[in-house]
C-alpha positions in Angstrom: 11.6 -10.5 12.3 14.7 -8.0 12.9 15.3 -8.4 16.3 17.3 -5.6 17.2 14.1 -3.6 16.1 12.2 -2.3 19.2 8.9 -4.3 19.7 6.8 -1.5 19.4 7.3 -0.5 15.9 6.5 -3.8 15.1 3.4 -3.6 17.0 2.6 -0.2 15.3 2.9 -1.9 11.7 1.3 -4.8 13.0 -2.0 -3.2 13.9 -1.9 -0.6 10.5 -1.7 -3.7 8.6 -4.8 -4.9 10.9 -6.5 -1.6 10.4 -6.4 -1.3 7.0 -7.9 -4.5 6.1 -11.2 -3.6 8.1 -10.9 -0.2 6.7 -10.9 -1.4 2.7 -13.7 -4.0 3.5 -15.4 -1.6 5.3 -15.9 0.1 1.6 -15.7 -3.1 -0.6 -18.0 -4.8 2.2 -17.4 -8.1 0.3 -16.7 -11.2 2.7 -14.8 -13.0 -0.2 -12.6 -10.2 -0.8 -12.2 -9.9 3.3 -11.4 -13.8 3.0 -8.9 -13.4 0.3 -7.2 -10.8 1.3 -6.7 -12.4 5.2 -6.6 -15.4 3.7 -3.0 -13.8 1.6 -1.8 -12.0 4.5 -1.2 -15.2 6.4 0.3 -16.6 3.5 2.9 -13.5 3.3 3.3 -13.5 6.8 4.1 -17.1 6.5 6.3 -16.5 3.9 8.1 -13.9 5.9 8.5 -15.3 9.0 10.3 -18.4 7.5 12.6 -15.7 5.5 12.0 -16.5 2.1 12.2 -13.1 0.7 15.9 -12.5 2.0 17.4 -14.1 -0.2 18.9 -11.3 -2.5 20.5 -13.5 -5.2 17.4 -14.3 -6.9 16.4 -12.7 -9.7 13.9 -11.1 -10.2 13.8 -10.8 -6.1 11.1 -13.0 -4.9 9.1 -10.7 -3.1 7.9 -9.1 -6.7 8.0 -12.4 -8.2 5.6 -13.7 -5.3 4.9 -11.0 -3.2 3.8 -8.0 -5.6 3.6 -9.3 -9.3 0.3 -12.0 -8.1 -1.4 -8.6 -7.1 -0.5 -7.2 -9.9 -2.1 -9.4 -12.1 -5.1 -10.1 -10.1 -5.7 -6.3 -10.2 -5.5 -6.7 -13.4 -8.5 -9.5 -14.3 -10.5 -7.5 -11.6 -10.6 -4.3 -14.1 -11.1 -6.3 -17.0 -13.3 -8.6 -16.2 -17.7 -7.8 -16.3 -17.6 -9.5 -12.8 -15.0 -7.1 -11.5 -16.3 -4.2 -13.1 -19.4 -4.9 -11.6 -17.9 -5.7 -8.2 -15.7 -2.4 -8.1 -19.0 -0.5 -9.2 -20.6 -1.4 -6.0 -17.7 0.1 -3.3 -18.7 2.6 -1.0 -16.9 5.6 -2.5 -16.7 7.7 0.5 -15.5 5.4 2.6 -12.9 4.4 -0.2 -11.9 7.8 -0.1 -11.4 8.0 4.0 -9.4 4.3 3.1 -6.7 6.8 2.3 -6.0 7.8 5.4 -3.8 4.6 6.5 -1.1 5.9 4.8 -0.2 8.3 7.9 0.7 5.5 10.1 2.8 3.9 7.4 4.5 6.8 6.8 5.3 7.2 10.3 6.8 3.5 10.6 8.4 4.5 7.5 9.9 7.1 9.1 10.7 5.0 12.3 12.6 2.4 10.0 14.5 5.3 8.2 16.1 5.9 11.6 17.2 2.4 12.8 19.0 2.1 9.1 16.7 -0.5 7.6 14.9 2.0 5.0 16.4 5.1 2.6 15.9 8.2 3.5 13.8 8.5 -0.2 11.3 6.3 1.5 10.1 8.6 4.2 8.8 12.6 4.2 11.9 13.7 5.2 12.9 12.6 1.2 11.8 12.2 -1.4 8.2 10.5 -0.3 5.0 13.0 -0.5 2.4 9.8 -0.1 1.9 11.5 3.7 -0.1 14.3 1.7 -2.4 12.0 0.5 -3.0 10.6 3.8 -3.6 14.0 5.7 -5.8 15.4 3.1 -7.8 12.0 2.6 -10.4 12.9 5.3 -10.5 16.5 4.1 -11.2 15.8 0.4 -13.7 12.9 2.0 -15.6 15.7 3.8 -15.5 18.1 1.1 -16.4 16.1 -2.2 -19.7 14.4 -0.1 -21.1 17.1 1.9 -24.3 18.4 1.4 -25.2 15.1 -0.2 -23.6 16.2 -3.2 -20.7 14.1 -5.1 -18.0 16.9 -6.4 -16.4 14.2 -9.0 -13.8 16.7 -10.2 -12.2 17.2 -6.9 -12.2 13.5 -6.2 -10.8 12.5 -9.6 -8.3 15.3 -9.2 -7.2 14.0 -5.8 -7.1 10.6 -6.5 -4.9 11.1 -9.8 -2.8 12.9 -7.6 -2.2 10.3 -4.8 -2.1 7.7 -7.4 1.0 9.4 -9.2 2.3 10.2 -5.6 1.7 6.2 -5.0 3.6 5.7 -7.8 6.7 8.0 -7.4 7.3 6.0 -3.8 7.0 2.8 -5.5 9.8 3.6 -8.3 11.4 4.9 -5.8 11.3 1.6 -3.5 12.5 -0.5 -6.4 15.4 2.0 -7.0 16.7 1.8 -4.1 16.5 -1.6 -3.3 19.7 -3.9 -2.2 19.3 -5.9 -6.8 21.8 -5.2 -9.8 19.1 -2.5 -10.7 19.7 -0.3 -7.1 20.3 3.3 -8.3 19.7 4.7 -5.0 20.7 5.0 -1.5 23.9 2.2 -1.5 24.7 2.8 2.1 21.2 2.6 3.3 19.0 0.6 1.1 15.5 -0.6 1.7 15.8 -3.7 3.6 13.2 -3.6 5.7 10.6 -4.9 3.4 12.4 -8.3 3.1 11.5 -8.9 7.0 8.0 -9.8 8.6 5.5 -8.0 9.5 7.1 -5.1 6.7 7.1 -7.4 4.1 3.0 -7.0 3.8 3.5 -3.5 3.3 4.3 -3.9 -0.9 1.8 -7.2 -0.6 -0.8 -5.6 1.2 -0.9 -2.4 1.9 0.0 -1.0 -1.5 -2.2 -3.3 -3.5 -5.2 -2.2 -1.4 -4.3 1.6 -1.7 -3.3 1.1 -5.5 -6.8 -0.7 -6.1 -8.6 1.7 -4.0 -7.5 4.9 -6.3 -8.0 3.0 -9.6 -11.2 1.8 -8.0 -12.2 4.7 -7.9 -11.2 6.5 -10.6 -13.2 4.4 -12.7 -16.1 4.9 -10.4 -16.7 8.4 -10.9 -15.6 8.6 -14.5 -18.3 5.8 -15.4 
C-alpha cells in the first residue's frame, strides 16, 4: 500500500471495488461468476500487497502479463464459446446498464490520486479522461431505454458504443503514460498508482467487468 496516501482514499477504492462486484452479479446473477471473480480479487490483492507488480524492469510489466492479459483472454473464450454465449444471453440488461454507474467513484479516486502525484493528469476529467460521462449518464440512458416496458435498442447500442470507445481511449491512455520503454506520456507524473494495492484491481477488476459489461451487451441487443 502507499503509505503516505491518506487512509480514506484507500477506503473509498476499497468499497467501489466492493460495490461493483455485487453490482455486476447483481446482473449476471451467476454464483460461479460471483466466485471467480472474488475468488481473482484475492488473488490480485494478494499479489499486490506482497508488491509483485512494482517491479518495473520486467517486460512486458507484470501487471498486463498477469493482471490484465488472463482477463483478456478469458473474455475472449466467454464470447466465443456456445456456453458463454449462452451465459451472456441470460444477463439482466437493465441492471447491466445501471452497472455503469461505478465509474463515478473511480473517477473521483482517480482524481484524488491525480492530486497526491501517483496518476497523470490524462487519467482523470480534468484531462484527457471522459469515462465520467459514461457514468453520469448510465442511470439516465437506464431509465430512458426501459421505461414504459419498452426496450429502445438504438439508444442503448449507441450509448454503449460510445462508453466502450470512451473505455478504450482511457485505457490507451493508461498504457501511454505508464513508468515502461513505451511511456509517451506524462514523464514527470506517470501512472504509478496502479502498481500499489487496493489500485492495482482497478485494470484487473474493475475494467474487465465494465469492458465485459458493454460488449455484453452489445451483443445482447444486436442478437
Amino acid at each position: 500500500m502507499i503509505e503516505e496516501l491518506p487512509t480514506y482514499i484507500n477506503l473509498l477504492f476499497g468499497a467501489t471495488v466492493i460495490l461493483s462486484i455485487g453490482w455486476f452479479y447483481w446482473a449476471v446473477r451467476s454464483k460461479t461468476c460471483l466466485l471467480l471473480i472474488i475468488g481473482w480479487t484475492i488473488l490480485q490483492s494478494v499479489i499486490g500487497l506482497q508488491g509483485f507488480y512494482q517491479d518495473l524492469e520486467a517486460m512486458p510489466p507484470k501487471i498486463m502479463l498477469f493482471g490484465i492479459l488472463p482477463t483478456l483472454i478469458l473474455i475472449t473464450i466467454i464470447f466465443f464459446n456456445k456456453r458463454g454465449k449462452n451465459f451472456i444471453d441470460k444477463f439482466n440488461l437493465k441492471t447491466l446498464t445501471y452497472f455503469h454507474s461505478i465509474r463515478i467513484p473511480v473517477e473521483i479516486v482517480l482524481a484524488l490520486l491525480f492530486h497526491h502525484k501517483l496518476v497523470s493528469v490524462y487519467m482523470t476529467y480534468e484531462g484527457t479522461n471522459f469515462d465520467m460521462f459514461s457514468g453520469v449518464t448510465a442511470a439516465l440512458i437506464a431509465y430512458i431505454a426501459f421505461r414504459n416496458n419498452i426496450v429502445n435498442k438504438k439508444l442503448l447500442i449507441a450509448w454503449n458504443i460510445l462508453c466502450l470507445f470512451l473505455l478504450l481511449n482511457v485505457v490507451i491512455t493508461a498504457f501511454f503514460a505508464f513508468p515502461t520503454p513505451f511511456q509517451k506520456l506524462a514523464f514527470d507524473q506517470p501512472n504509478i498508482a496502479i502498481l500499489y494495492f487496493p489500485f492495482n484491481l482497478l485494470p484487473t477488476v474493475i475494467v474487465p467487468m465494465v469492458l465485459f459489461g458493454h460488449l455484453a451487451a452489445i451483443r445482447q441487443l444486436k442478437k
